[in-house]
C-alpha positions in Angstrom: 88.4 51.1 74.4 88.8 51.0 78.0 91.4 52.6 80.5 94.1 50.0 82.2 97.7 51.3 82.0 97.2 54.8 81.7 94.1 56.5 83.5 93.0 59.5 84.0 93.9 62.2 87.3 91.7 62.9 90.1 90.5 62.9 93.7 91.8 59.4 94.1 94.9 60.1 92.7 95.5 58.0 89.1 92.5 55.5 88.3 90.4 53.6 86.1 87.5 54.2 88.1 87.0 57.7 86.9 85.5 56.0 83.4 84.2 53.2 85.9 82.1 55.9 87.4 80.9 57.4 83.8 80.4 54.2 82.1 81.4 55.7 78.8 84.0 53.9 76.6 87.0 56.0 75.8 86.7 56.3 71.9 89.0 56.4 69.3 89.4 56.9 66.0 93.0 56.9 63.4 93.7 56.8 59.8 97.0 55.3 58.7 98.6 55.5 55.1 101.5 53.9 54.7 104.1 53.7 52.0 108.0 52.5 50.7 109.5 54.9 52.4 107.1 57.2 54.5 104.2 55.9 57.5 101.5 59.1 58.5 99.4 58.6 61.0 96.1 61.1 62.4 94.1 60.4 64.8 91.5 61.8 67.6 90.4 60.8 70.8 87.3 61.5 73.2 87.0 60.4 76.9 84.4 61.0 79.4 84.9 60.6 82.7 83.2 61.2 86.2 85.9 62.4 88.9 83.5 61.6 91.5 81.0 58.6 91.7 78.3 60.4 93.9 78.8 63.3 91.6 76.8 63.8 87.8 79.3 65.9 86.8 81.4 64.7 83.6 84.9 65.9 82.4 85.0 65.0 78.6 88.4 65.7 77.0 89.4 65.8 73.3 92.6 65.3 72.0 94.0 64.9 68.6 97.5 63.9 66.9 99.7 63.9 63.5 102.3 61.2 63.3 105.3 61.5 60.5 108.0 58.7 59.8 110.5 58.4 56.9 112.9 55.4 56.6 115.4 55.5 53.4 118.8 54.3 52.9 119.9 54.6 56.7 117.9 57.3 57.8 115.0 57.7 60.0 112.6 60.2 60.8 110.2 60.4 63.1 107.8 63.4 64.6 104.5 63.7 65.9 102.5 66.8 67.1 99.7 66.5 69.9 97.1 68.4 71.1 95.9 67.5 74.4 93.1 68.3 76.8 94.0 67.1 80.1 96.2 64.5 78.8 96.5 63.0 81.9 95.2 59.3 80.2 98.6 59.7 77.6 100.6 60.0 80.4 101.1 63.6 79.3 101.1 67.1 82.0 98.1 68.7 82.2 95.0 68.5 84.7 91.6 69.9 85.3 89.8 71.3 87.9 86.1 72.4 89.3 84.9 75.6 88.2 81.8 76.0 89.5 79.0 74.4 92.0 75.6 75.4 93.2 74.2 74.6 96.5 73.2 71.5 96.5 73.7 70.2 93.0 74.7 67.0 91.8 76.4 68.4 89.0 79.9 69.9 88.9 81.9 71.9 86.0 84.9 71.6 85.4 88.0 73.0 83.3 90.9 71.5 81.8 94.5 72.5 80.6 95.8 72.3 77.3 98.5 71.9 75.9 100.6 71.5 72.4 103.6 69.1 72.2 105.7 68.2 69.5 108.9 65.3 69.6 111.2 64.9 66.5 114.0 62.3 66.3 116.4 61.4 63.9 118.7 58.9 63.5 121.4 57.6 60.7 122.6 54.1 59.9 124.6 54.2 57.4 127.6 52.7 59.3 128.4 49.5 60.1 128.9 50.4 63.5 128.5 54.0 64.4 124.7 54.8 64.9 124.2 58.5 65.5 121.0 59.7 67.4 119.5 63.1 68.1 115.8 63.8 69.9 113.7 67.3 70.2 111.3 67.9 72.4 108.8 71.1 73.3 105.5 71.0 74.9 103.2 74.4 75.6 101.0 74.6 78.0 97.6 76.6 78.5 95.6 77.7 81.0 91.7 77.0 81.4 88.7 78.4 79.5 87.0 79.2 82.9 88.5 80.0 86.4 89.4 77.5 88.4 87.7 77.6 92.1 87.6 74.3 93.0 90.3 70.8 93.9 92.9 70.9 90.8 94.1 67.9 90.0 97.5 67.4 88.0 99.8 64.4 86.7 103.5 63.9 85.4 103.6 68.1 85.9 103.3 70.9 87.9 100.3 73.8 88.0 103.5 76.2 87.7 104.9 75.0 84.2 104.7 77.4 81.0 106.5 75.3 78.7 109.7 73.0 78.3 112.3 71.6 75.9 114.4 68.9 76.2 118.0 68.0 73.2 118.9 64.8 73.3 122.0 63.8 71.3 123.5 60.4 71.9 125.9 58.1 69.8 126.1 54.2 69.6 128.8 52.3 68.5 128.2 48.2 67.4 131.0 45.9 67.8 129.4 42.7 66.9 127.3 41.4 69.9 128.5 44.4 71.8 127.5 48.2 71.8 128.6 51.0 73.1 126.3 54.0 74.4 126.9 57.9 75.4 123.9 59.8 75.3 123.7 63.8 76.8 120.0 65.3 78.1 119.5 68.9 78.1 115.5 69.3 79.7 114.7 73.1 80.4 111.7 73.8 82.4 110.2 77.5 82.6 108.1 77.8 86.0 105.8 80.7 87.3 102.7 81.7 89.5 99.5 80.8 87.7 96.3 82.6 87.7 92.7 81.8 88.2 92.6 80.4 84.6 96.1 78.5 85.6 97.8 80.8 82.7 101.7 80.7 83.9 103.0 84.0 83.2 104.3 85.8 86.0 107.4 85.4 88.2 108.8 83.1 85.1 112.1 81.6 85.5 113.8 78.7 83.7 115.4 75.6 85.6 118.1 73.2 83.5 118.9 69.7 84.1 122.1 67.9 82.7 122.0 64.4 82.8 124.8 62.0 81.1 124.0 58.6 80.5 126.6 55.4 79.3 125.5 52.2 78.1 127.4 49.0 77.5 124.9 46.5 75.7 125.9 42.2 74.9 123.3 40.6 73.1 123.2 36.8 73.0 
């Protein structure tokens, strides 16, 4: 597969020409088993990709998931665990950075982040019209095998972040063509200095956000 939407990170900010440069298809692989009730879903991914075109250097990234889903009178369950290197192409945090270059070489290292993230929701159906809702979030990040000297290139996060949360509750109520929305978003951030290795643990501190959303919805 190739990269459209969602690219990777790096000097030229979010791109496609990063695989462009490499000329290496992202691959993919999944196995799905489905059944009445239940969907499971595993899968791995490899990408390749050269952050600069006049460069040899390669950043190659693996990243794997496990997908969950139970559907049975009214209720639904969903979770899926990721492990991500980089994870800049899923639109995840994370980033990468040089770690080493000689004198005149074409050929750079570099180091990525890692991280763990996991996402859980439930919801019930039972009622006619009342359609509670509930979402939990938690992603962990990691530093970088080797230290970082070079450019370090980051997207959808922060160099500072050690880990977050985020509860999501919310309640919908079905009138006919008409629903009715209130949904409350806890997301918790814990920032800190990184290190050479961009392991956050010093100087940590968390920082909340509150957010309150309505929704009126008429479908015709």
């Amino acid at each position: 597969i190739w990269m459209m939407q969602y690219t990777s990170n790096g000097p030229e900010g979010s791109s496609a020409n990063y695989i462009k440069y490499s000329g290496i298809p992202e691959l993919y692989l999944a196995y799905n088993l489905k059944g009445e009730h239940n969907l499971f879903r595993i899968g791995a991914d490899m990408v390749n990709v050269k952050p600069y075109k006049n460069n040899d250097g390669l950043h190659t990234t693996f990243n794997a998931y496990i997908y969950e889903q139970y559907s049975n009178n009214g209720w639904n369950i969903k979770n899926k665990l990721t492990f991500a290197q980089d994870g800049s192409h899923f639109n995840l945090i994370g980033g990468y950075g040089v770690t080493a270059a000689s004198a005149g070489s074409d050929k750079l290292d570099y180091a990525f982040t890692s991280n763990v993230s996991d996402w859980f929701t439930l919801t019930c159906k039972k009622n006619k019209h009342w359609a509670p809702a509930i979402l939990l979030g938690y992603i962990k990040m990691f530093g970088t095998k080797d230290p970082v000297i070079g450019d370090f290139w980051y997207k959808n996060s922060a160099s500072t972040i050690n880990q977050m949360y985020r509860i999501q509750p919310e309640l919908v109520y079905n009138l006919g063509k008409v629903a009715f929305g209130l949904e409350y978003m806890l997301t918790a951030v814990q920032y800190g200095k990184p290190d050479a290795n961009i392991v956050v643990s010093k100087d940590l501190h968390w920082v909340k956000n509150n957010r309150i959303q309505m929704m009126v919805k008429y479908t015709f």
